[in-house]
C-alpha positions in Angstrom: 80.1 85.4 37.3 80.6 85.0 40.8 78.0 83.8 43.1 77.6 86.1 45.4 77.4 88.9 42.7 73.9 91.3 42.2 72.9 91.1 38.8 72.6 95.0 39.2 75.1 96.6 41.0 74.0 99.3 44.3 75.0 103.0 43.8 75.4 104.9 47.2 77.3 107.8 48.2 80.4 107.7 50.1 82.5 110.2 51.5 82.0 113.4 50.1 78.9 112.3 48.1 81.1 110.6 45.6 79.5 107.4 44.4 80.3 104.1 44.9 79.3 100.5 43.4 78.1 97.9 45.5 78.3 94.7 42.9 78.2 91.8 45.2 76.7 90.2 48.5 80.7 90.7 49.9 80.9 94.4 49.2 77.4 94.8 51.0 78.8 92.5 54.2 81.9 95.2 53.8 80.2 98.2 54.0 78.0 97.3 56.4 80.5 95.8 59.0 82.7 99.1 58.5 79.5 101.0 59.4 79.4 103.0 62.7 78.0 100.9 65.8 76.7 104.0 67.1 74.4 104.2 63.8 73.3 100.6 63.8 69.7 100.1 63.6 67.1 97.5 62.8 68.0 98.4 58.9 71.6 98.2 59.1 70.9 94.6 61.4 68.5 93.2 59.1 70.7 94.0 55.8 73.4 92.5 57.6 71.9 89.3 58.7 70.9 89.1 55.2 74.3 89.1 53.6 75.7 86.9 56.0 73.0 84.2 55.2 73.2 84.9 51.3 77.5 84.2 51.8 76.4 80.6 53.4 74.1 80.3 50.8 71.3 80.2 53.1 69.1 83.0 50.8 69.2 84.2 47.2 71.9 87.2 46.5 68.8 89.4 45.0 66.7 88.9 48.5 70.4 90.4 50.4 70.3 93.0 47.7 67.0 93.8 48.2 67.5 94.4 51.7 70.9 96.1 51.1 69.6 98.6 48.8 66.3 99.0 51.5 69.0 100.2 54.5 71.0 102.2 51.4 67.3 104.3 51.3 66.3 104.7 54.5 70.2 106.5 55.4 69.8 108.2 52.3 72.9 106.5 50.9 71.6 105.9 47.4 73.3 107.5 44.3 71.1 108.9 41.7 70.8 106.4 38.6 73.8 106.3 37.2 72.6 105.3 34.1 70.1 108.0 33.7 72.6 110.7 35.3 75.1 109.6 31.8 72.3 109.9 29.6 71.3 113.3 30.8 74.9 114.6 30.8 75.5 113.0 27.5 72.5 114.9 26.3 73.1 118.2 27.9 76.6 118.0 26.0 75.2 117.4 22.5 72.6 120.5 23.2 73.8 123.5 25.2 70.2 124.7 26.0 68.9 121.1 27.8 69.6 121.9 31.3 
């Protein structure tokens, strides 16, 4: 595994709502640099900062993660579980009546 990779990946929305993994401290630095300047705030700063240290190696990858996932909240950017969105699906096609 790489270093700079969360040991749980971050689901947000992109786009159209489709969602997207976020697996390492890179991705994060990505998607944050691409994000608007217009919508910058202390979030989007902070969970910058953060990767940028965690790349140097100057704070743990789970503490940039962390902080990551925190700005992914507060813009409403995080995807539903995926893993409990599969199971439901899974189960709602074994049994027509589970909605």
């Amino acid at each position: 595994m790489k270093p700079d990779m969360f040991r749980e990946p971050v689901y947000i929305l992109v786009g159209l709502g489709f969602p997207a993994e976020i697996r390492s401290v890179l991705d994060a630095c990505r998607y944050l640099s691409d994000w608007p300047p217009s919508s910058s705030d202390t979030a989007h700063s902070i969970a910058l900062k953060a990767c940028r240290a965690a790349l140097r190696g100057e704070i743990e990858v789970e503490t940039a993660r962390g902080l990551f996932a925190a700005f992914a909240e507060r813009h409403d950017l995080l995807a539903p579980d995926m893993a409990v969105v599969t199971a439901s699906r899974m189960r709602r096609d074994r049994d027509p009546h589970v909605r």
